[in-house]
C-alpha positions as CSV (number, residue, x, y, z in Angstrom):
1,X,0.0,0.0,0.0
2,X,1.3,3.3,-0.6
3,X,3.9,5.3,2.1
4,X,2.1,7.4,4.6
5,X,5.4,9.3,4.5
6,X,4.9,10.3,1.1
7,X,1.3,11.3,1.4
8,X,2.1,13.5,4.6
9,X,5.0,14.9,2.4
10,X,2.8,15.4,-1.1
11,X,0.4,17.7,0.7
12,X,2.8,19.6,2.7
13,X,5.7,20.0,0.7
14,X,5.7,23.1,-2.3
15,X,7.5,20.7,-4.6
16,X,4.9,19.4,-7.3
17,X,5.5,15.7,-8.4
18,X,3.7,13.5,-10.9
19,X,2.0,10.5,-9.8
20,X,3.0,7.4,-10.8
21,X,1.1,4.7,-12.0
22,X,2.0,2.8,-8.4
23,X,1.0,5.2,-6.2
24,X,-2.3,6.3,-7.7
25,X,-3.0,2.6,-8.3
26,X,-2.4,2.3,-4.4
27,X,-4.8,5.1,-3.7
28,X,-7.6,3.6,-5.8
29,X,-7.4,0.7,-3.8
30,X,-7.1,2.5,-1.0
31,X,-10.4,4.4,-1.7
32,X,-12.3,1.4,-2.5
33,X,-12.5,1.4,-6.2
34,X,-10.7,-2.0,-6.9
35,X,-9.3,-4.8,-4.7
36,X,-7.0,-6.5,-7.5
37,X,-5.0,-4.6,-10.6
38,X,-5.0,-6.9,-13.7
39,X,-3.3,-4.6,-16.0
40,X,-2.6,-0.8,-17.6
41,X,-4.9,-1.0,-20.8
42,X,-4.4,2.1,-21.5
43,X,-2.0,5.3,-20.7
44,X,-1.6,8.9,-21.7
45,X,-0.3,12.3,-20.7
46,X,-3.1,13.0,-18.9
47,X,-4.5,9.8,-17.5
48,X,-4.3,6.2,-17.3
49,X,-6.7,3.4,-17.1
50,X,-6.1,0.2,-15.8
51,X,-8.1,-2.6,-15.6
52,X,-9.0,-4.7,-12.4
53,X,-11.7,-6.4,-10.1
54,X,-13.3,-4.2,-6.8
55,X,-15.0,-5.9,-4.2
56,X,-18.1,-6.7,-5.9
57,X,-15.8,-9.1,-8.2
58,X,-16.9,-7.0,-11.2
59,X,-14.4,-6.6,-13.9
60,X,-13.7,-2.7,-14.0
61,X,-11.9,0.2,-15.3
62,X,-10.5,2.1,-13.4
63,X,-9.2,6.2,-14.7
64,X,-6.4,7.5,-12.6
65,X,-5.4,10.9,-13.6
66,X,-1.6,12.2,-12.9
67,X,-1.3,15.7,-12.4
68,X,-2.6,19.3,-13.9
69,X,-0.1,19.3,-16.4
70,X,-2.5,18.9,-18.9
71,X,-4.2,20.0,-21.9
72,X,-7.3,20.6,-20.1
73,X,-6.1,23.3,-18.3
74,X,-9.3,25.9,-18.1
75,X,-11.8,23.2,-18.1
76,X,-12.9,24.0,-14.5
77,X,-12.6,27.9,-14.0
78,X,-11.1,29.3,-11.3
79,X,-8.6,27.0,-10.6
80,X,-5.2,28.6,-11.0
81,X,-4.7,28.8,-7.3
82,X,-5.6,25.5,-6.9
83,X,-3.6,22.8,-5.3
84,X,-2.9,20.4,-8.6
85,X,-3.7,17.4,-7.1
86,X,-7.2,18.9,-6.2
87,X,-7.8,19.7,-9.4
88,X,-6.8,16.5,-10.6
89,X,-9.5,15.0,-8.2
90,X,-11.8,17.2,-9.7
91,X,-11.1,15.9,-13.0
92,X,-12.3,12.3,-11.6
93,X,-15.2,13.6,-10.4
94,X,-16.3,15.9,-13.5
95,X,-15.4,13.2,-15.7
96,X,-17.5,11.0,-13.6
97,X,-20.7,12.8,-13.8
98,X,-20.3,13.3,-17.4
99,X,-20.1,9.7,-18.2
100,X,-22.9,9.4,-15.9
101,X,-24.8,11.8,-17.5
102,X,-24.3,10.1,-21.1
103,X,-24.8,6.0,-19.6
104,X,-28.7,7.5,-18.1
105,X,-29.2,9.2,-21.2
106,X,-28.9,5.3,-23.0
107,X,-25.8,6.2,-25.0
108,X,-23.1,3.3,-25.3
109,X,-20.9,4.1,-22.9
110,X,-19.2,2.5,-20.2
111,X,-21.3,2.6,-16.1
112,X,-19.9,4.8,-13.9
113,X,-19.4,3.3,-10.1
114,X,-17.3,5.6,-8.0
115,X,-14.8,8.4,-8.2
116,X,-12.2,9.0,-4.9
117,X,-9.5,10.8,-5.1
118,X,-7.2,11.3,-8.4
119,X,-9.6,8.3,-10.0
120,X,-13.2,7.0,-11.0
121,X,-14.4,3.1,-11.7
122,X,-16.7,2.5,-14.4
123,X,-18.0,-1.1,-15.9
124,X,-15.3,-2.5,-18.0
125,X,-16.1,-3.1,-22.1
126,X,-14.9,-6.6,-22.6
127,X,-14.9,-9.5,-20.1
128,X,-13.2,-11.4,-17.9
129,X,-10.5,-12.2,-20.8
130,X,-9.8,-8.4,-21.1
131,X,-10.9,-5.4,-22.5
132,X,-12.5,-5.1,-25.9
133,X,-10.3,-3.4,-28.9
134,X,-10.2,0.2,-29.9
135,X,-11.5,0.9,-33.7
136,X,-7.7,1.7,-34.5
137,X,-6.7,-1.6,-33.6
138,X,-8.8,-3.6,-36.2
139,X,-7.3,-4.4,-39.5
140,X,-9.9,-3.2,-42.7
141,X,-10.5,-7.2,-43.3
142,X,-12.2,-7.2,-39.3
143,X,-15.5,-6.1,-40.5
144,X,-17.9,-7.7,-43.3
145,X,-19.6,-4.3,-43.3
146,X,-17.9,-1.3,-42.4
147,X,-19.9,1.2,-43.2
148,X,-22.7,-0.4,-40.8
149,X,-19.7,0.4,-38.1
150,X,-19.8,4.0,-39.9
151,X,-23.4,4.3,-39.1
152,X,-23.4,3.2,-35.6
153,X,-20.7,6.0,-35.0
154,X,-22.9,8.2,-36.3
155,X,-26.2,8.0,-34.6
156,X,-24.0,8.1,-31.2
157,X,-22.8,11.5,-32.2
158,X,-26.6,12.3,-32.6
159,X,-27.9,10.8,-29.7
160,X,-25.2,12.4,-27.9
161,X,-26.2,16.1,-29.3
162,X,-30.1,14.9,-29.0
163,X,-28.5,14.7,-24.6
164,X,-26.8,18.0,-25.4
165,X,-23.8,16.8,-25.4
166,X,-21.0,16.9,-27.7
167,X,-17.7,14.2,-27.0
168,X,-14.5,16.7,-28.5
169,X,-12.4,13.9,-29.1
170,X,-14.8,11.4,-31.0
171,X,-12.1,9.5,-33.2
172,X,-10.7,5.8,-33.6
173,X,-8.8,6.1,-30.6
174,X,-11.8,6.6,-28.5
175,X,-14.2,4.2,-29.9
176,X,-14.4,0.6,-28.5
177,X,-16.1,-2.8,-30.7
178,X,-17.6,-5.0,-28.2
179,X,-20.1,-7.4,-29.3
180,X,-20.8,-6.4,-32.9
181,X,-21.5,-2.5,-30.8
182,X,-19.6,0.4,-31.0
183,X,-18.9,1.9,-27.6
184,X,-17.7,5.7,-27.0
185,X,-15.0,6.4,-23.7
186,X,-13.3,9.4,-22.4
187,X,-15.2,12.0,-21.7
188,X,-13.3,14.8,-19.3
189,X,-13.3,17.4,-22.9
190,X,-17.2,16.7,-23.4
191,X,-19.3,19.1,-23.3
192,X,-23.1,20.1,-22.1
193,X,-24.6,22.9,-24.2
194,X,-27.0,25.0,-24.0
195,X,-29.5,26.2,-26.7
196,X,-28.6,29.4,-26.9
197,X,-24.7,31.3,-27.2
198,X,-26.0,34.1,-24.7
199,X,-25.6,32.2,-21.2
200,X,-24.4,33.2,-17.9
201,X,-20.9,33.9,-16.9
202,X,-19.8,30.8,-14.5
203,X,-22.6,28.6,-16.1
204,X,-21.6,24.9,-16.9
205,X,-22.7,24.9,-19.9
206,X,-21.0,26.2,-23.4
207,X,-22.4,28.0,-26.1
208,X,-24.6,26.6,-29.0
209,X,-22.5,27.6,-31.7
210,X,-19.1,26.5,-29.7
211,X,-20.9,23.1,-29.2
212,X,-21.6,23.3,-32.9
213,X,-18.0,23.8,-33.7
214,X,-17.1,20.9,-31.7
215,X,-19.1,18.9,-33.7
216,X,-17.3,19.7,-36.6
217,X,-14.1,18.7,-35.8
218,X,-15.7,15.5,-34.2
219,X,-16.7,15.0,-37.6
220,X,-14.0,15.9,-39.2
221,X,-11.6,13.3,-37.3
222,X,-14.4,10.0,-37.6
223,X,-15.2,10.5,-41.1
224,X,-11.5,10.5,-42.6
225,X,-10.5,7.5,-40.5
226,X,-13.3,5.5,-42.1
227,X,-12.6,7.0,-45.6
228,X,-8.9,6.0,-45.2
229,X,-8.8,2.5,-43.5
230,X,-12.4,1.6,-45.6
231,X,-12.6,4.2,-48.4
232,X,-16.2,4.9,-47.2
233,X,-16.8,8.4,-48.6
234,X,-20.2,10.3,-47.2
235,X,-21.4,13.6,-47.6
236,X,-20.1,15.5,-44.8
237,X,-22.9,18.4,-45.0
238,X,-25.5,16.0,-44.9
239,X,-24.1,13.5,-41.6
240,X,-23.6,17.1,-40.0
241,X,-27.3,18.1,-41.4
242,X,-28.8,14.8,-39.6
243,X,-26.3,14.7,-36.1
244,X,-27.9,18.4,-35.4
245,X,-31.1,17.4,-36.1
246,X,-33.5,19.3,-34.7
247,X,-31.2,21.8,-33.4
248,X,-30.1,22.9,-36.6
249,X,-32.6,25.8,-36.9
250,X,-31.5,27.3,-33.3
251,X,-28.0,26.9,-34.9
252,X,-28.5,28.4,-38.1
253,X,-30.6,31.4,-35.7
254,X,-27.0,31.5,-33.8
255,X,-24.6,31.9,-36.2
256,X,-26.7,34.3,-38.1
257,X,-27.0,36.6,-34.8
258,X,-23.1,36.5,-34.3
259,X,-22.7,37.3,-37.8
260,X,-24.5,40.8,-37.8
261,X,-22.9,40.9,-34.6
262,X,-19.3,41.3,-36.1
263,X,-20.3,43.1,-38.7
């Protein structure tokens, strides 16, 4: 289990050090998030995940992030005077309700349990062999059907919007194939929107036409993977035209508004 030593001289001492995968491992378990660590499936600058069983014998996930270093760096306001491993542990906990927000909304995601700490356990997509396979690690020949794979991607991006949501990093590398289903992860850069671009100052939410923007470049990362691994080619006016759906006339409303705006 991790040194009390070192805890006592993390939050006293000025120097700033990154976790490592050990000791934020050992405070997950600590925290009741997972009695047994299988393996690291999965690591980044930001964050890694690992996956493991917690007490309920459930195979689970389990985020860990390091330390606000990141690219995320204005995603909770206010923060500059924070302590980096609070904010850290409020990056669990936003990430957390956002993926909670998306898995009671029905979209394919995995279900949240618990977020302590630097960390939050959700449901793990795959089984007790391991965890199921990102997009980018399937060769063309995987699927009989691609573009059916294509689709599915798709109407996630649209349900997602239809929740208010949009994902910011909707690509390959966030896209898992578990039992002929596509499943979306990673969620901390999502966004809630509102329906409108004039909102309060401090309000969770982010503008209609910034959420719209988003979109795009969601867009414009899924639909070039699938043209160059499959060469599927789909109009992209007309996948955007459908994910907005019936938020495409507030839209429209929007970026017409902002446009005498600047004028």
């Amino acid at each position: 289990m991790i040194n009390r030593e070192y805890l006592e001289k993390r939050d006293t001492s000025n120097e700033i050090t990154e976790l490592s995968t050990t000791e934020a491992l050992a405070e997950a378990i600590e925290n009741g998030l997972l009695v047994e660590v299988k393996q690291v499936i999965g690591q980044g600058k930001e964050a890694f995940v690992c996956w493991g069983i917690d007490k309920y014998e459930r195979n689970i996930a389990v985020k860990s992030y390091k330390l606000y270093r990141t690219i995320h760096r204005g995603v909770i306001h206010g923060t500059h005077r924070t302590s980096p491993y609070e904010v850290i542990a409020q990056f669990a906990k936003l990430e957390y309700y956002k993926n909670l927000d998306l898995f009671e909304a029905k979209l394919p995601v995995p279900q949240p349990f618990k977020y302590a700490g630097f960390s939050y356990s959700m449901k793990l997509i795959g089984d007790e062999h391991g965890p199921a396979p990102l997009l980018r690690d399937l060769s063309k020949n995987f699927f009989d059907d691609p573009s059916e794979i294509l689709e599915q991607c798709v109407d996630i991006l649209y349900n997602m919007f239809k929740a208010r949501y949009v994902h910011g990093d909707f690509s390959e590398h966030n896209l898992l194939w578990y039992e002929d289903q596509v499943y979306v992860i990673d969620f901390l850069q999502s966004k809630n929107f509102a329906l409108k671009d004039a909102i309060g100052y401090g309000s969770p939410l982010v503008p209609l036409t910034r959420a719209y923007r988003i979109l795009r470049k969601d867009l414009n990362s899924l639909l070039p993977f699938f043209k160059r691994l499959f060469r599927i080619e789909v109009d992209y006016n007309e996948v955007l035209n459908y994910i907005m759906g019936d938020f495409k006339e507030k839209i429209d409303r929007e970026l017409e508004l902002n446009l005498e705006i600047s004028s």
